[in-house]
Structure formats: structure tokens, C-alpha cells
C-alpha positions as CSV (number, residue, x, y, z in Angstrom):
1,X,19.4,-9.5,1.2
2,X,18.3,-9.3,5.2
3,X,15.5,-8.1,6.0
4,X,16.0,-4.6,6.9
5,X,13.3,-4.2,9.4
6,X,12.4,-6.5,12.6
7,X,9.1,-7.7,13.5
8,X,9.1,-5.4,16.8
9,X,9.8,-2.7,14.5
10,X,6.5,-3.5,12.3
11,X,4.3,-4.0,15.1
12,X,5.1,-1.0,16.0
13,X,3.1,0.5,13.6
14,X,0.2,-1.6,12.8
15,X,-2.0,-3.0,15.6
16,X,-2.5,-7.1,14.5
17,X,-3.4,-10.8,16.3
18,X,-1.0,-12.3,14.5
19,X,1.9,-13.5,16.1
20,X,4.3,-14.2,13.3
21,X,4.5,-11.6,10.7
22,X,7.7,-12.7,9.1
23,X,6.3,-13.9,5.9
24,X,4.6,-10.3,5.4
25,X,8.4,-9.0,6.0
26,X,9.5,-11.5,3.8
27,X,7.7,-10.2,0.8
28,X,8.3,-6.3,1.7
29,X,11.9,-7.2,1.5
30,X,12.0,-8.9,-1.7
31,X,10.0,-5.9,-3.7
32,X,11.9,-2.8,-2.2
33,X,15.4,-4.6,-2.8
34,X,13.8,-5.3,-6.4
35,X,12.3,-2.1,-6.6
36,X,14.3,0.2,-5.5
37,X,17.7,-1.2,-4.7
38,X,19.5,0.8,-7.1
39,X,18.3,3.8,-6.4
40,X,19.9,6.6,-4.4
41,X,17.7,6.2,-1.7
42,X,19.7,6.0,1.4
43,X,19.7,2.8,4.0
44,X,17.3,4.6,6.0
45,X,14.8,5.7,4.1
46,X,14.5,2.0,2.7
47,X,14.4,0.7,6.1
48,X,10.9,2.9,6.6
49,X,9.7,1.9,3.4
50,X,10.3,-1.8,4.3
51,X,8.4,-1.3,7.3
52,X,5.8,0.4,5.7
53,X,5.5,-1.9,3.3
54,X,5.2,-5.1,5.8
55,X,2.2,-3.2,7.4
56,X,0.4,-2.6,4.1
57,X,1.4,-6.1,3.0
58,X,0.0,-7.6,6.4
59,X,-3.0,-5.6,6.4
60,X,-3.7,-6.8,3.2
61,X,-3.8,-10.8,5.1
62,X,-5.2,-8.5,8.5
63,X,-7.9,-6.3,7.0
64,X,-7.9,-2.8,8.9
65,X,-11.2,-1.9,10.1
66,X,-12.7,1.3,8.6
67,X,-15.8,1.4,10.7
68,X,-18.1,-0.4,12.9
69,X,-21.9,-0.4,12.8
70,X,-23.4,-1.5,16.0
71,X,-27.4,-1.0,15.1
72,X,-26.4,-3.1,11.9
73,X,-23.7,-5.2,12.7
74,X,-21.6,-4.3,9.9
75,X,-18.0,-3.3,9.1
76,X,-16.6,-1.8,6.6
77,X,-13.0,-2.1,5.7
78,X,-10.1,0.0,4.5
79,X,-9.0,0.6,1.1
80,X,-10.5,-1.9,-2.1
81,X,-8.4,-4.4,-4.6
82,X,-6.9,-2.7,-7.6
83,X,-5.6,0.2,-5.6
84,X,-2.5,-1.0,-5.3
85,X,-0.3,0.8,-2.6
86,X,-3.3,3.7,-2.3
87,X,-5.1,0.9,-0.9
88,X,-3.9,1.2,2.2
89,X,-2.4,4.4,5.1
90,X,0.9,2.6,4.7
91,X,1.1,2.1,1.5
92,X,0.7,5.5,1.2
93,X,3.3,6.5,3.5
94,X,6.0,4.0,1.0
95,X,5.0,6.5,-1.7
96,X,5.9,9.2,0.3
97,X,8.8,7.9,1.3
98,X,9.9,7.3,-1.8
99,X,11.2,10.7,-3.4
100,X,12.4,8.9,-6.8
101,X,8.6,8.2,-8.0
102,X,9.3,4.8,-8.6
103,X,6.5,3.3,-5.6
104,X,3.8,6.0,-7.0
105,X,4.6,5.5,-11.1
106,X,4.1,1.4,-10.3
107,X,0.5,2.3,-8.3
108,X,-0.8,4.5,-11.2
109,X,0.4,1.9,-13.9
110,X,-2.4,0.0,-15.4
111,X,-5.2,2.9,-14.2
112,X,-7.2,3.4,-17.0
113,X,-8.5,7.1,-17.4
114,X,-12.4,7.3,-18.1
115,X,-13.0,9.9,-20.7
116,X,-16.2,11.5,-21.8
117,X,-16.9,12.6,-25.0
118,X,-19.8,13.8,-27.3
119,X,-20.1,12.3,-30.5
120,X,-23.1,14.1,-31.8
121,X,-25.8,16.4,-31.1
122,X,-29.4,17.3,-32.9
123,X,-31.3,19.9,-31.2
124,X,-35.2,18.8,-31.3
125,X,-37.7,21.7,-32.9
């Protein structure tokens, strides 16, 4: 399928050097048409997630910068590996975006929830 979104469109929403973004647009393309294709999502909404998608697929190449230390000269960055789509503001937004579940059920596949539990207990005299 075409991409849905333009490269004008993506800049649009993510501040970046890089000049030719198409391969980022590429890839969004391929996984919402795969993803969510057959869903009842209309045109429009897929169109934003595409963008979205692009950005948090680019920023993953372009790292956004969280913060800045100038005493230091350090930066820290947005979002960690593993997080999936909460890794990053836009990947957030596809979640929203998507009103069938399908982005947010893929992000929290695979988390692992830490449990605690108490397997015994002797009270000292």
C-alpha cells in the first residue's frame, strides 16, 4: 500500500537533521497496514497513526533529548529499549489514536508482572 503520510506531513511534528525520513515512513506504513488494516479504523485516523508512528520510528534512529546538563555536560534522553510504543510521546499518541486496543495490547505483550510474596515467617523470642 502507499504511504499514507508525506514527509512534510511528519516533519511537521518532530523537530529532526535528517533530511530524508522516507525509510522511517517506510516502516510505519508497513506495521499499521499489517496491524491494523482490517480494522474499522477510518482512513483518517490511520493516516495520524502513520504519522505518529514515523516520528516515534525516527526518533528511535534521532534520539529526542530529555534534558541537558550544562555544569556536567550530560544529556539524558527520552524513553528506554523494551518500552515499546510507551517509549516514546508519539508512540503514545498511536495508542491513543487507536480506539480498537490493538497498538496498546501489542506494547503491554511480553511485560512481565513482578510479584511479591512471603513464603514464610518465624517471629524471633
Amino acid at each position: 500500500m502507499a504511504n499514507r503520510v508525506t514527509q512534510s506531513e511528519v516533519y511537521e511534528i518532530i523537530d529532526t537533521t535528517l533530511t530524508d525520513i522516507e525509510v522511517f515512513i517506510n516502516t510505519a506504513n508497513l506495521l499499521v497496514t499489517s496491524w491494523l488494516g482490517s480494522t474499522d479504523l477510518s482512513d483518517e485516523i490511520l493516516k495520524e497513526i502513520e504519522k505518529y508512528l514515523s516520528a516515534h520510528v525516527l526518533s528511535l534512529r534521532d534520539q529526542r533529548t530529555k534534558s541537558v546538563g550544562v555544569d556536567v555536560l550530560s544529556e539524558s534522553y527520552q524513553g528506554q529499549w523494551g518500552m515499546g510504543l510507551n517509549g516514546t510521546s508519539y508512540g503514545q499518541m498511536c495508542i491513543m489514536l487507536d480506539t480498537t486496543g490493538t497498538l496498546g495490547q501489542m506494547t503491554n505483550k511480553g511485560k512481565r508482572q513482578t510479584s511479591f510474596g512471603v513464603i514464610g515467617y518465624h517471629e524471633s523470642n
